[in-house]
N, C-alpha and C positions, 0 to 999 in steps of 0.2 A: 813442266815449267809453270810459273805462275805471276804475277805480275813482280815486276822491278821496283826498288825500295823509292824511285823515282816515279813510277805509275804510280804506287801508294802514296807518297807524299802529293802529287799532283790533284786524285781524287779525293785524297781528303781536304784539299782546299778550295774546292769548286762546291758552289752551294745546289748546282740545279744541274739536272740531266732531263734526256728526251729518253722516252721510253716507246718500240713499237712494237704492237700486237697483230694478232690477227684473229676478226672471228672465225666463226662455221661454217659461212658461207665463204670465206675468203677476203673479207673485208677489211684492210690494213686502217691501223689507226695508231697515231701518233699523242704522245701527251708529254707535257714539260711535268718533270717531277723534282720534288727533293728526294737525296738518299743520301747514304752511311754504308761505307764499306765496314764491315764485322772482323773479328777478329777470325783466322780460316780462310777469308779473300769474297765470301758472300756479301749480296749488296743486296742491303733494305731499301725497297720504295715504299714513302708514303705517299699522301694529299689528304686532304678535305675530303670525308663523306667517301673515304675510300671501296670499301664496299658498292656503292652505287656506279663508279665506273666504267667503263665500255674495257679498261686495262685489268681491272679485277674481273669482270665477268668473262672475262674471254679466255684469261687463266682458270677460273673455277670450271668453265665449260670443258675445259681439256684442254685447248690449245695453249701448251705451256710453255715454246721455244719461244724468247723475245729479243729484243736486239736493244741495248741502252747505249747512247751516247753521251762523252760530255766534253764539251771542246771551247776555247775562245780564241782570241786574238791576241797572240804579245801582241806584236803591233802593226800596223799597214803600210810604214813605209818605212822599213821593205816586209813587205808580206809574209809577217809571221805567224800560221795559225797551228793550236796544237791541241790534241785532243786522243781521247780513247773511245774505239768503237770495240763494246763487248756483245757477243753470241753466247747465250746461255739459256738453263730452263729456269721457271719459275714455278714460285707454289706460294698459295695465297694462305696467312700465318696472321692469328692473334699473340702479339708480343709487344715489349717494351722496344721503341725504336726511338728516333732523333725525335719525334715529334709526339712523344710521350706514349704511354699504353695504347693499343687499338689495333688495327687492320692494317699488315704489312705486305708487297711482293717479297718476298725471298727469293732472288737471283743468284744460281749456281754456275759461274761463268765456264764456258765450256772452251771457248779462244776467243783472244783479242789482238786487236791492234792500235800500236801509240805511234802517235808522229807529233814531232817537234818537242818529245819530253827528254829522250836521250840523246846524248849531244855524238852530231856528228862529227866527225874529225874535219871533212872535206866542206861543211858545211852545206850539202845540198840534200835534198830529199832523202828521208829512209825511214822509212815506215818497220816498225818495231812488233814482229808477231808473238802471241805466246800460244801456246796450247797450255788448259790449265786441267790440274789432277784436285777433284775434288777434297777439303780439307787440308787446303793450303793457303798461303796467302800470294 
């Protein structure tokens, strides 16, 4: 399974995700990134001075499971929030990305979860699983 033409439409229109790592010692870190879903279902993170990073060092170092989110608010009254949590590995890739040539994550989502992107019939909660087969979208 792989995401829904509905998670792709959604991801491509959100400009910024949170991205989290962990180093060697077990040190979780959190960073707001831009990124670009690829054609295949891969997702490019960049930033500024990417390289220099605590989110690329902790990839180059090995620890290459990470965890990307990207979620907002339709709206709060009545509390509408929707978003995708993906679990995948990474690998740190000199390529052409949204933010022109340089230092990218390359993210291979491995499963996710969407809520508020597919409509419910009942209209209440239902969190949306995939498992994803690499080389898809």
């Amino acid at each position: 399974m792989t995401f829904t033409e509905r998670e792709l439409g959604y991801l491509r229109s959100q400009p910024l995700a949170r991205i989290a790592t962990v180093d060697a010692g077990g040190q979780p870190d959190n960073a707001a990134v831009g990124f670009r879903v690829e054609p295949g279902g891969t997702i490019l993170v960049g930033g500024m001075r990417n390289t220099r990073t605590r989110k690329w060092q902790n990839v180059e170092a090995g620890a290459n499971r990470v965890a990307l989110i990207v979620d907002d608010l339709v709206s709060t009254r009545p509390w509408r929030p929707r978003g995708i949590r993906i679990y995948g590995t990474a690998v740190a890739v000199h390529t052409e990305g949204q933010f022109g040539p340089g230092a990218y994550l390359r993210i291979t989502p491995t499963i996710s979860w969407s809520w508020g992107i597919e409509p419910a019939e009942d209209r209440r909660f239902r969190p949306h699983r995939s498992v994803h087969t690499a080389g898809t979208s």
